[in-house]
N, C-alpha and C positions, 0 to 999 in steps of 0.2 A: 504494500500500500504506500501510497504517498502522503509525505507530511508538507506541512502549510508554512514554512518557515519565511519570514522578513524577506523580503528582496527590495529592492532598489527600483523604483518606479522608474519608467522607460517613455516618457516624451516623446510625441511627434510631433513635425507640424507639416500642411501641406500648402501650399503656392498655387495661384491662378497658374492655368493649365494653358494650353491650346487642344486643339482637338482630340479626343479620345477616338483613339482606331484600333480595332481588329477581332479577331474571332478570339471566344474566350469559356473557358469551363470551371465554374465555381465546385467547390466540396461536394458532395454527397449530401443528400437533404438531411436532413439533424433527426427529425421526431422517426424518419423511417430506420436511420442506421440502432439508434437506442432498440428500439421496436424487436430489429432483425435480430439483434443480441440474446433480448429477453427471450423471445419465442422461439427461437433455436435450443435455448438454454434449456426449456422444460418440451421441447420435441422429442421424438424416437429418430433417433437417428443423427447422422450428421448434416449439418445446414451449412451451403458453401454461403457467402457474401461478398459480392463484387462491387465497386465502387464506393464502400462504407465511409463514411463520415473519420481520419481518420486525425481527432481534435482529440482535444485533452477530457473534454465533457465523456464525447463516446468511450474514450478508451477508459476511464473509469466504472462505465457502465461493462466492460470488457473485463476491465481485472476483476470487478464485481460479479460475475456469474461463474468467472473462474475459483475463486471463493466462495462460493457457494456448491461446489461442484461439478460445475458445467464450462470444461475448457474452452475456453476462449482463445484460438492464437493466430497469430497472422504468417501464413506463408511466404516463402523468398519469391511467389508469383504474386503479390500481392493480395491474395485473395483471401479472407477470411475464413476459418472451419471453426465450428462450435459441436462439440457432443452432446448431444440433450442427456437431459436424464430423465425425461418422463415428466408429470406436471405433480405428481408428487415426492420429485425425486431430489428437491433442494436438501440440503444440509445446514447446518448451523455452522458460518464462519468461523474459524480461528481468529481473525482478529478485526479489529469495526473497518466496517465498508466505506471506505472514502471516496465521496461523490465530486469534489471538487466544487464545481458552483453549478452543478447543474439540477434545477428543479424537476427536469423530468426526468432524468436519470434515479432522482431519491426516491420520488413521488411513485412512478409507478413500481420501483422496484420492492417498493412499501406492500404495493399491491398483490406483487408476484409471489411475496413472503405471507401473507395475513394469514394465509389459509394451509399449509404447512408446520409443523410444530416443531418449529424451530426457535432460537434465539440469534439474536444479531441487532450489532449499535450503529447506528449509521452516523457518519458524520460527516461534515464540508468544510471549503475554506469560510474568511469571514464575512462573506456577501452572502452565499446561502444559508450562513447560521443566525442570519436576521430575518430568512422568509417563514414567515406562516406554516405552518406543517397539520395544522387543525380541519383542513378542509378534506384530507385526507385523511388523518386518526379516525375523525367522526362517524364517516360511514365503514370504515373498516373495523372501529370497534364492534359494529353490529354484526360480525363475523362473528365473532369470538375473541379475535385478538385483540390485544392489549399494549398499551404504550404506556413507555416512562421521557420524557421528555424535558428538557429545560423549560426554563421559564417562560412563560407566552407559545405552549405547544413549537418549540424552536429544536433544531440538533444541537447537540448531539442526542440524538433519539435511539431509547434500546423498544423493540421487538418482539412480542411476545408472542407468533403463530397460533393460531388456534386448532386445539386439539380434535374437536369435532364441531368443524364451522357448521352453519347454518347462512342457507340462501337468504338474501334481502330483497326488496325492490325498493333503491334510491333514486329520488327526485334531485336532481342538482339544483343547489340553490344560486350558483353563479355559472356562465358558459364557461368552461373549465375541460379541453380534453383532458389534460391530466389526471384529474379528481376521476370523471365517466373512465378514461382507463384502467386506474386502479383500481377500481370497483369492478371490472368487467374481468380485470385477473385474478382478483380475489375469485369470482364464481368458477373460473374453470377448474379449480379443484374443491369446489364443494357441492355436494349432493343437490340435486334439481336446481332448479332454473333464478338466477340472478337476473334483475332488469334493474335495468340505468331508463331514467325518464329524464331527456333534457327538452328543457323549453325552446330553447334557441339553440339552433345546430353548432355544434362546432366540429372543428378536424378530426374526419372520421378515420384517419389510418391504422388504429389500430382493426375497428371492425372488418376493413379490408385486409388486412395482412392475416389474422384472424382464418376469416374464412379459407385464404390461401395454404394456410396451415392443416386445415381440415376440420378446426372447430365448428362445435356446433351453434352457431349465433342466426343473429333473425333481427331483423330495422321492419318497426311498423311506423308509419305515419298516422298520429292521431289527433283530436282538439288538441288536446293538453301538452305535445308538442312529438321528440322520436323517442319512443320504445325502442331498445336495444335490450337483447336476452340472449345469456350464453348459457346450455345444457352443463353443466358441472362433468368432472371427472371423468370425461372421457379424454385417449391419448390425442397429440399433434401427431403431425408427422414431417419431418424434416422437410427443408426448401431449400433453393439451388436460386436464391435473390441477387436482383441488380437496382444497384442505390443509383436513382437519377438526381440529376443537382437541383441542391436545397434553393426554395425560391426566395427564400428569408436570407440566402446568400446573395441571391442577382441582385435583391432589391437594391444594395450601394452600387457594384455598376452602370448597375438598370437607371436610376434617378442621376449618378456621375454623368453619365453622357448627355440625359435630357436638359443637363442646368450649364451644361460645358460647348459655349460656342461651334461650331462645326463638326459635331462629333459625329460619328456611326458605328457601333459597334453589332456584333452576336453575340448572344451567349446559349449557350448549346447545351443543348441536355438539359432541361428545366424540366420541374414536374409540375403540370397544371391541375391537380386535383382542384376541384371547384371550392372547396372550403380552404385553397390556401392562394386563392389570386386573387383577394379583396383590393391588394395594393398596385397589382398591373390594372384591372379594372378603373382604380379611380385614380391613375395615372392617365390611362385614355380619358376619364370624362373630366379630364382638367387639361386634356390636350396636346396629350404626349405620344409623341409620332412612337407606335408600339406595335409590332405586326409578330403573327406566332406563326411560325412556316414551320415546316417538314412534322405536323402533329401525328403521333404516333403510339399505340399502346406498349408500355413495357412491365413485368410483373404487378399487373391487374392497376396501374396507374399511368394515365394518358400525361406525355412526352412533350415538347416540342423545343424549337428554338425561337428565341425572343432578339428580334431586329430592330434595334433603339436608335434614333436620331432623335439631335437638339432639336427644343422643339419652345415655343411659345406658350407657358403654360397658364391659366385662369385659376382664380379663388374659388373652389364649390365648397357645399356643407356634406360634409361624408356622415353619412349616415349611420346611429349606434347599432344598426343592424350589420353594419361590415365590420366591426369589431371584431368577433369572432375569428373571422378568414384571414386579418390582417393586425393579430396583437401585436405581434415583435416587429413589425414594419411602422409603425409610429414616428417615433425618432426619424427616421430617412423621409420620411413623409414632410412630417414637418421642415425638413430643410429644403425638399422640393417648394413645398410652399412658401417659404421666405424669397424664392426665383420668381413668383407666381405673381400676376395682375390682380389686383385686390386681394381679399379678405380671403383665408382656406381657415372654416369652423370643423372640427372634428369633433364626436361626440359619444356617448358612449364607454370613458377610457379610463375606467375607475381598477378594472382589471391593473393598470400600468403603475397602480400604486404601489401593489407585493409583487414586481417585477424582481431581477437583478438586485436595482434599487428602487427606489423614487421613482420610477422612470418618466414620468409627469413631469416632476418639478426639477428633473436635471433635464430633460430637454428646454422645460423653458429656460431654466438659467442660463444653457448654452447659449440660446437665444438670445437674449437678454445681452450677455458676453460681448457677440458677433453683431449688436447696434440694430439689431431685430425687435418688432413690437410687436406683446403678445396680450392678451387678458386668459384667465382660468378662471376655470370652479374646481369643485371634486372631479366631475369628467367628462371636463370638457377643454377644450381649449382651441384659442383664436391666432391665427399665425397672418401679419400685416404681409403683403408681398412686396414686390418692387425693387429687391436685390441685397443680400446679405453684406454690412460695411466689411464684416472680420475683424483679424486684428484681434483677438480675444485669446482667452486661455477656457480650456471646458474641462472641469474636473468631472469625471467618469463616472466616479464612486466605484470603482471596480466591474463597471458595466459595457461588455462588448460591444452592444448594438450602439449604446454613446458614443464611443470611444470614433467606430468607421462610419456612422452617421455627421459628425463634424468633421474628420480629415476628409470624407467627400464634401460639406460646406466651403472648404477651403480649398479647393480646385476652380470653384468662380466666384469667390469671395474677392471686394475687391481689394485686402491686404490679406495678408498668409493667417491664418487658425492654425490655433494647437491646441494638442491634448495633454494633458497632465500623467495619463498610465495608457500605454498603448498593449499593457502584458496582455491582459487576457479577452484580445483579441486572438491569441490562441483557442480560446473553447470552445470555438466554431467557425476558424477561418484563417488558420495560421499562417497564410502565405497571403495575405489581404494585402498590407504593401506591394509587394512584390509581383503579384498579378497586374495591381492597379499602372503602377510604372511604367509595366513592360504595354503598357496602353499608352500610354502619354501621358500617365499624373507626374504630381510632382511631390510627392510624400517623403520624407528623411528626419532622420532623427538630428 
């Protein structure tokens, strides 16, 4: 396991640009590589994985199933193998699971454990030990399991599996895939039928990956909103998966090129599931020259490549209904909007509160920083357009999507932005500089 020790915060800053050019391929999508780990992990069989996510988040999510008993390791072909052990085949770690900062990595893996009678302490660095972990204890206590946690339901959290769960049917009270995930992995090792009731859709990959696996699950459309039901205790059966790139990745090149004078870029390999292209959608309906060519299916999730030119873009009110499809795109959002003719209202974004951090109140303040005019409430917030000054410093809080959401402000900003910690821009995007450059940015420490 890894420990959390002091380092030395890592500055960037980035410089108006000229034109962004070329063809380009981001990571591996983030929620499916965690996904492919977990469900391999309690398969029959071995599950190869191609293109996996391969950040600091995943690879904990990696050493963590390996700990648990379900090898985890990566080939000199680059290809990922995981040995299942069956869904009631976890074990009880030797020593606490180190999630690093990633919520869904802890969250569902919360999930995968509930119903298993095992012990295990999970813990993170110090940006996950400040999220919420209560949204997921509560309906997982109604398993049987049991949590001991720090103060304000926080990690380091120990794990009490329960010895003869009992099925539930939870209502979500916030849209939350991660919460409806770990509830849905709690059921597949407990006796009859679990359902998750969400009000508002959110990103269904687990459901799909799920059925790929061979479980037994079911999505009804009802008043009350989707029913999702997974038959308990019956085995997976290993998969042969390819990770298409994450669109919570494209979205800094995607929005770099639209706000960066003469640009045209591709980026290839995207996966367009419908609950996670909230932020290309309302990129077109603010005006962003964005065309999706060569669309195509790949492991039960449609494909394409996204053709981005600068573009002219308009202030609309996004609606709390696209929330859902586009929570981690925010941040990039709002800087698109600062490029934008009028007023961009977004609404809905109470979620962005138990982000990373704040993730609210440090975009505004980046804002704020870069001579940008904003107003908020709890969740909502107003972005002026008309061109970002720069010039600014944006402390992070230890938050990725901050961190590449202002070093892309500062490619048409019109003096150079910087960031305060560019580290973990590792946990989902390690080579983010580096990609950016070899386009025309101008990013350096």
């Amino acid at each position: 396991m890894t420990s959390h020790t002091p380092a030395d915060p890592l500055p960037l800053t980035s410089s108006r640009a000229s034109a962004l050019q070329g063809r380009i391929r981001v990571p591996g999508d983030k929620s499916m590589s965690h996904r492919a780990l977990m469900f391999g992990a309690i398969a029959i069989g071995e599950t190869t994985i191609r293109g996996l996510l391969e950040a600091e988040d995943v690879i904990n999510t990696a050493r963590a199933m390996t700990a648990l008993g379900a090898d985890a390791t990566r080939g000199a072909d680059g290809v990922w193998r995981v040995q299942g052990v069956g869904v009631a085949g976890l074990k009880s770690p030797s020593q606490p699971l180190d999630f690093g900062n990633s919520g869904t990595g802890v969250r569902l893996a919360m999930g995968l454990m509930a119903t298993t009678p095992l012990t295990a302490t999970c813990v993170g660095d110090a940006s996950l030990s400040k999220r919420p972990m209560g949204r997921v204890t509560v309906p997982l206590s109604q398993f049987g399991a049991r949590f001991e946690t720090a103060e304000g339901n926080r990690l380091p959290l120990t794990l009490h599996g329960a010895k003869n769960p009992v099925p539930v049917t939870y209502t979500l009270p916030v849209a939350s895939a991660q919460v409806k995930s770990a509830v849905l992995l709690a059921g597949l090792n407990t006796p009859g039928r679990t359902t998750v009731i969400e009000p508002t859709p959110t990103r269904d990959h687990t459901e799909r990956m799920l059925k790929g696996f061979g479980a037994k699950i079911s999505v009804e459309k009802k008043a009350d909103g989707n029913h999702i039901s997974v038959e308990g205790q019956h085995e997976l059966k290993a998969q042969a998966l390819d990770v298409p790139g994450d669109p919570s990745s494209a979205a800094f090149p995607m929005v770099a090129a639209l706000i960066t004078p003469g640009s045209s870029i591709v980026i290839e390999n995207i996966m367009l599931n419908p609950t996670r292209t909230g932020l290309i959608d309302t990129l077109i309906e603010m005006g962003g020259n964005i065309a999706i060519e060569n669309r195509r299916l790949a492991g039960g999730e449609e494909v394409g490549d996204l053709h981005v030119k600068h573009s002219q873009l308009k202030g609309i009110t996004v609606p709390a209904s696209r929330a859902p499809s586009m929570i981690d795109e925010y941040p990039v959002l709002s800087v698109a909007a600062s490029f934008a003719q009028g007023v961009t209202r977004m609404e809905g974004l109470e979620e962005l509160r138990v982000k990373e951090s704040d993730r609210l109140a440090a975009v505004e303040a980046g804002l704020h920083a870069n001579g940008v005019t904003t107003r908020s409430g709890h969740d909502w917030l107003e972005v002026d357009g008309g061109g970002a000054k720069g010039g600014g410093t944006v402390v992070t809080h230890m938050d990725h999507r901050i961190a590449m959401s202002f070093l892309v402000m500062g490619l048409a900003s019109a003096e150079a932005t910087r960031v305060d910690d560019s580290r973990f821009i590792a946990t989902s995007f390690p080579d983010f500089a580096g990609l950016m450059n070899g386009m025309g940015a101008k990013i350096s420490a």
